[in-house]
N, C-alpha and C positions, 0 to 999 in steps of 0.2 A: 305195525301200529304201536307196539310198546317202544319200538324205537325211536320212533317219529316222537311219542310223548314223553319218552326222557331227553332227548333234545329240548324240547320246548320247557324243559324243567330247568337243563341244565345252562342254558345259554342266557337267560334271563340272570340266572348267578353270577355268570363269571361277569359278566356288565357290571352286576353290582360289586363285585369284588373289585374290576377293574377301575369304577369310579371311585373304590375307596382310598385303594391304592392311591388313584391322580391326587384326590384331596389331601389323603397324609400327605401326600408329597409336598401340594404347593403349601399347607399348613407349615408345612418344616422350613419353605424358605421363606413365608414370611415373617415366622419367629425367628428364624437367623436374621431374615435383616432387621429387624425389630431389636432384636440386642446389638446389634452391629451400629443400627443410628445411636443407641442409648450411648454405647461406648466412644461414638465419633464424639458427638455433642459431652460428655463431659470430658474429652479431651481439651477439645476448644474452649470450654468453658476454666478448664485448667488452665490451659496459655491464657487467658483473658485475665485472672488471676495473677498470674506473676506479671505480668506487663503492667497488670493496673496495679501492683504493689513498686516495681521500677520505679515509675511516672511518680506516681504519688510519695513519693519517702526522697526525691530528686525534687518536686515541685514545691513540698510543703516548706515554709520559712521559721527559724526556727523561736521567732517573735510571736508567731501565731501560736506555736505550742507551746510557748512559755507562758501567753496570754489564758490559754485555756489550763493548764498547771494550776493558775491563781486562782481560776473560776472553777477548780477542784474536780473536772472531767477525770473519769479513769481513765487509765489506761495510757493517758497524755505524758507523766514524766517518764516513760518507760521508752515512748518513741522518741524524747528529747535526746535520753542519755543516746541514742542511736545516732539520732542526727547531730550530735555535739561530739561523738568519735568518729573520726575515720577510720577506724580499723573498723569497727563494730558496723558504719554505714556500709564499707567498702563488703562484709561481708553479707549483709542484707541485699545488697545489689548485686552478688555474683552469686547467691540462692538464686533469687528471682530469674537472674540470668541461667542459668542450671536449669531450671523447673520449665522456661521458656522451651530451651532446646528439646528439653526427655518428651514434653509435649507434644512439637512440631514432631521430632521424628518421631513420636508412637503414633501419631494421624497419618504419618505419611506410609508408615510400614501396616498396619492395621489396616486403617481406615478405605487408603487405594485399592487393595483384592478385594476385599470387601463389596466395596461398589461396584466394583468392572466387573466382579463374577455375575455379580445379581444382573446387570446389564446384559450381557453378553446373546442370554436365548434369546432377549427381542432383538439386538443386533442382528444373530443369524437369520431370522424372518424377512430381512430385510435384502435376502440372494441368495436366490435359487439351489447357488453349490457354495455356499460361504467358504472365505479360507480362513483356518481356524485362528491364520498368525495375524491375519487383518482384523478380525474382530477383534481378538485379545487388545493390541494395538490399541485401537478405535475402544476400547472398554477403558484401558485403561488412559488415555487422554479425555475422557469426557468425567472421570470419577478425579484424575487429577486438576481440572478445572474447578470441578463442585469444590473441592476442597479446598482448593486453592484461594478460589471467595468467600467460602465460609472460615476459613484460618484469617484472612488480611481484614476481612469486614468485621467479625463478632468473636477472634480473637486478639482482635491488633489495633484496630480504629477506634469501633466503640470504647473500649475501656480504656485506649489511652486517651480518648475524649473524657470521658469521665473522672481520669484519677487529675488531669490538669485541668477540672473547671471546679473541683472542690477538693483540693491535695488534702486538707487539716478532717476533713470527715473521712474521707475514703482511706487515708494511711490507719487513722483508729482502727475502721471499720475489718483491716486487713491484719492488723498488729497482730494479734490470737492464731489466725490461719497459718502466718509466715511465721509465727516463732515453731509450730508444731514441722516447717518446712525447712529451717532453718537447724534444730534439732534432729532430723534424718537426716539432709545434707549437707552436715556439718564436715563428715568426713570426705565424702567428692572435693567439697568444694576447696579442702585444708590441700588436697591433694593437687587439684588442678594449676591453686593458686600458685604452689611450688615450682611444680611442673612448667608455666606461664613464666614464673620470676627466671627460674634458668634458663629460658629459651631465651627470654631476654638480656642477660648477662651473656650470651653465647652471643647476640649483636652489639655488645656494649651499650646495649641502654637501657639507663639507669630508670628502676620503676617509678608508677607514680605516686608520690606523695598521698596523696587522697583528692578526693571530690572537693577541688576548691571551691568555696565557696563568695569569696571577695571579689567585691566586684570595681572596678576602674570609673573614676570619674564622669567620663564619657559615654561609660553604659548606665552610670545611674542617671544624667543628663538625659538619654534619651530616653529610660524608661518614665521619666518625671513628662519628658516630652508625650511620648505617648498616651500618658495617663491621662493630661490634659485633652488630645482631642480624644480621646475616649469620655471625656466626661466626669470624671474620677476628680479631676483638681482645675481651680478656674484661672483663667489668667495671675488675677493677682496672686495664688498660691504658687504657682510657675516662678511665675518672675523672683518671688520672695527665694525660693530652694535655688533655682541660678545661680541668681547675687550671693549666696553661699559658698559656693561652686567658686564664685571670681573673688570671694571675699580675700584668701590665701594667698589670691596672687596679687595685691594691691597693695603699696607701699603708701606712705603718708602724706607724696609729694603729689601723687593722686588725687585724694581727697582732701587736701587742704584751704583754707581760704588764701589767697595769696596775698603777699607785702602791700601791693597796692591797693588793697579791698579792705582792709583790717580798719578797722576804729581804735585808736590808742589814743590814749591820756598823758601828757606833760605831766611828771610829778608833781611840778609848783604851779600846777593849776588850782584856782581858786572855787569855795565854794560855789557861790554864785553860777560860775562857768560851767562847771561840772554836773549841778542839778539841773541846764538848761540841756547839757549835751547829753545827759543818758535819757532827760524826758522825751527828746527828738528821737534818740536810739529805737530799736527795736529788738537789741541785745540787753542779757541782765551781766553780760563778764566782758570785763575791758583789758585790755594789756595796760601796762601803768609802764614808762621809759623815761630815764632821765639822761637830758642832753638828745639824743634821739634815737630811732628805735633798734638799732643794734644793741642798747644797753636797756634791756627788759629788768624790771626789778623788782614786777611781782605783777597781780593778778587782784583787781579790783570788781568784790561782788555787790550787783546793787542791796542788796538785803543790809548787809555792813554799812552803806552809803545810810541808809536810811537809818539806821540801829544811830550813828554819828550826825546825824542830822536833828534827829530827836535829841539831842543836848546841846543846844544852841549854847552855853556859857560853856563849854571847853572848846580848846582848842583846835580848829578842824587842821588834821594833818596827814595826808594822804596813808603816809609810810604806820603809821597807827593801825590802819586797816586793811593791809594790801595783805593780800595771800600769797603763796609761795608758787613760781611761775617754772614749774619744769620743763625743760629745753630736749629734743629729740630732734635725731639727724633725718633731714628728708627722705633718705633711703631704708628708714625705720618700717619692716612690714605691719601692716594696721593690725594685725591678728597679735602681732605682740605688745602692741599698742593699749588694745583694748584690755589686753588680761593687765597691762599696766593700770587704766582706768579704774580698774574694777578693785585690784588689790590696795591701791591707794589711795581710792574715793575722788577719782579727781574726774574733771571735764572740760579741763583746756589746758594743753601743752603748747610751747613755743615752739614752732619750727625753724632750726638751723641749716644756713646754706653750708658750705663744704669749706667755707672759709671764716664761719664761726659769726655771721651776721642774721639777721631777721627774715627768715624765706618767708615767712606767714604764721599763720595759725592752725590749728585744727581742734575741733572737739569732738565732746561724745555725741551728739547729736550727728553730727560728721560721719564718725562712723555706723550710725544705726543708719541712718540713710542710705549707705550702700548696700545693706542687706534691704529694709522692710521699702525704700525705696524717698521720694522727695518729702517729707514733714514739713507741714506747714502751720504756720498757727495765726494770729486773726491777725499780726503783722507782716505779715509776708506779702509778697505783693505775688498775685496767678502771673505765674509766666511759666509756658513749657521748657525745659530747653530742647526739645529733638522733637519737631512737627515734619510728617511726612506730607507734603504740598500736591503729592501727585507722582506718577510715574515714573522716577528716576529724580525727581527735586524733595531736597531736603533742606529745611529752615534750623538750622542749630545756634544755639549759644556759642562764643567763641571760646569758654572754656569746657565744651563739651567735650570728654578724651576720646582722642583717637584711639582708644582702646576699647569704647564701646560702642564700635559700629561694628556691622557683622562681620564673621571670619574672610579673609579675602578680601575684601572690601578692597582695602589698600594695597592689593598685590603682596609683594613680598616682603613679610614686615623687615627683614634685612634691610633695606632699600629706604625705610624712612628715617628723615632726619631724628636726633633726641632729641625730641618735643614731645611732650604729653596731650596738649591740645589742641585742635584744630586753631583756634587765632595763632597760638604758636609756628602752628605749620605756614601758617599766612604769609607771617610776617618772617620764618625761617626762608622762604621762598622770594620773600621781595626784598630782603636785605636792609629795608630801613621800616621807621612806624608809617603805619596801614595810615590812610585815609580812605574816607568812604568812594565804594567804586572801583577801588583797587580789583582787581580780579588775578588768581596765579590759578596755574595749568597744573597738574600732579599725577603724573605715569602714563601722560597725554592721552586724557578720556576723563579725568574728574573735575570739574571747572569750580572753579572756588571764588563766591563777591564779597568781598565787604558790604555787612548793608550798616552798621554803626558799630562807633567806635568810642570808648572813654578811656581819657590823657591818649594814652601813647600805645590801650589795648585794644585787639580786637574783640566785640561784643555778641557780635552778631554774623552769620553769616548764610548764605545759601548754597548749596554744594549740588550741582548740576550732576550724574553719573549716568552711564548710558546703563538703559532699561532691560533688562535681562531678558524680558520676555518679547521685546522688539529687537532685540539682536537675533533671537530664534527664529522670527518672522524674514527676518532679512537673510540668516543663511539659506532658511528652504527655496525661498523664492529667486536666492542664488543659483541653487543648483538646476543644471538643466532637466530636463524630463529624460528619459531613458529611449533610447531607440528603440522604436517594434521591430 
């Protein structure tokens, strides 16, 4: 009987004993995994860190931190001087890169046992005589996934989404953490850097200068491109930054008004004559030539006309009031042009052909037009020169250059005659002056009519091209369909 009741004493104990045991137990592994997530997650949140200092100190421009410099931000000239040295950015970016790596590989050496142990008992549950090398396996490929997505989504994605939609906040926001990062691996990274230059001296090549930063013509083109269908700049701002772009490449013979277009004045023109022909004008500066217009001898402003008008009892005498007519070679580029205009106060040169005669004219207004685009003012009469008609038909001016239709357009610019114009091309092609209805052929697929002409130019014209997006219609419907 006393045995019977010390059993029933003692077996009730050991249950309880043995339940406490299980609990400390499983309490122990959930406090290890519990510090085991804490450690994963501010791993990741380390990598996330250096990659969003990367991104952001490569993305920000260093116009914005200069802009924020002036509006007295802390902490702004400090990441300037950074982003304004190369050595100094170059070594802010191989911290980051440094702190990236020590990261990934402490999630990948930590973080993997970690998971796949705490894994592994429900694995075994899952057969009967489990083997112990397939769980392991099997633990550790489902703990190297987890991690795998949480490393590339929330420490790789996210943050480099972040440091490239707001580089000028986010590199501040980061400047204090990386300098205290930048300060401990100062000596890695002096070290690695070395280590990196000799290995490359061991292939003979030569290291990189630094994080260029200049950017090419054509990439600022298509960023300006971009910007516009984003929203950011409207057509007319496009167009304006272009014509900047081609402003360089434009010589004077380009933009000039040509010999036959020009208004000029007989020196020994008479009052009378003279008040009737700038009334009719729609220009206030005349070329003034005596004998005829190869001999330019000066530059007649209406304002002077009128100042000599105003004193009817002197003598009206042209050469009294003509201004001084500077002469420029038609192959003068307008860029050097313009700083001539500007330095000298002037706004009409004479343009010389190659054998010292009257090519035309050009002025300042000339050249702002190539950049801000056609100026008009309440004499000018609306006429487009380049109307797109429709699908491959183009209505142009005859002196519209062939230099400003799209790239391609004309095949291989080797290939085209020196002519600057479309009329030019016209009448380069027909060998004598245009009359109306003429039509010439150009790389056999561009059809070119005369539609009017004045003297001996061509004024007008319609240029026929095959349709880009009807040539694509016609190869697919070339091709045959595929055998089943």
């Amino acid at each position: 009987m006393t045995k019977y009741l010390l059993l029933s004493i003692a077996l009730p104990g050991v249950g309880i004993l043995a339940s406490a045991a299980a609990a400390e137990a499983t309490g122990s592994a959930v406090s290890a995994l519990l510090v085991a997530l804490v450690v994963i997650i501010l791993l990741v949140l380390l990598n996330g860190l250096f990659v969003m200092a990367e991104f952001s100190i490569i993305g920000v421009r260093p116009t914005q931190l200069e802009q924020m410099v002036d509006e007295g931000v802390s902490r702004a000239q400090g990441v300037l001087d950074i982003v304004e040295s190369r050595q100094k950015q170059d070594q802010y970016i191989a911290t980051a890169q440094l702190g990236i790596t020590i990261a990934s590989l402490g999630l990948a050496m930590y973080g993997e046992p970690q998971i796949a142990h705490f894994i592994e008992p429900y694995l075994e549950k899952l057969w009967f005589e489990p083997s112990i090398e397939l769980v392991e396996s099997i633990g550790y490929l489902i703990a190297l996934g987890l991690l795998t997505y949480l490393h590339v989504v929330v420490g790789e994605m996210v943050p480099k989404s972040l440091a490239l939609s707001d580089a000028p906040r986010m590199v501040l926001l980061l400047s204090r953490p990386m300098s205290v990062a930048r300060w401990i691996l100062s000596l890695p990274v002096k070290i690695l850097n070395r280590v990196g230059v000799g290995m490359l001296k061991l292939f003979r090549v030569p290291p990189a200068e630094g994080h260029e930063r200049v950017l090419s013509a054509e990439e600022l083109e298509l960023i300006v491109t971009e910007s516009t269908e984003g929203g950011l700049l409207n057509e007319e701002e496009q167009e304006m930054i272009l014509n900047i772009f081609d402003f360089s490449d434009r010589t004077v013979s380009q933009v000039m008004t040509p010999r036959t277009k020009v208004e000029a004045l007989p020196l020994d023109v008479s009052r009378k004559e003279i008040l009737k022909i700038v009334t009719e004008s729609r220009h206030s500066r005349f070329p003034v030539y005596d004998g005829d217009r190869d001999h330019i001898v000066g530059i007649l402003h209406l304002k002077d006309l009128v100042k000599q008008t105003l004193r009817p009892e002197s003598r009206f005498d042209l050469r009294l009031i003509l201004r001084s007519a500077p002469a420029v070679p038609e192959d003068l580029p307008v860029q050097t042009l313009l700083a001539a205009f500007k330095r000298q106060k002037l706004h009409m040169a004479i343009v010389l052909d190659e054998f010292g005669g009257m090519d035309g004219i050009v002025t300042l207004e000339d050249l702002v037009e190539e950049v801000v685009g056609e100026v008009r003012d309440e004499f000018d009469v609306e006429k487009e020169p380049y109307v797109e008609l429709g699908p491959g038909l183009i209505e142009a001016e005859g002196e519209y250059l062939v230099d400003d239709f799209d790239d391609g357009f004309w095949g291989e610019e080797e290939d085209l005659p020196d002519v600057e114009t479309v009329g030019g091309l016209v009448i380069s092609k027909l060998g004598r002056p245009p009359i109306v209805g003429d039509e010439v052929v150009y790389n056999d697929k561009i059809h070119i009519r005369v539609l009017a002409v004045e003297g001996r130019a061509v004024s007008r014209v319609l240029v026929e091209y095959p349709d880009p997006n009807k040539l694509v219609d016609e190869v697919d419907t070339a091709v045959p369909p595929e055998a089943d």
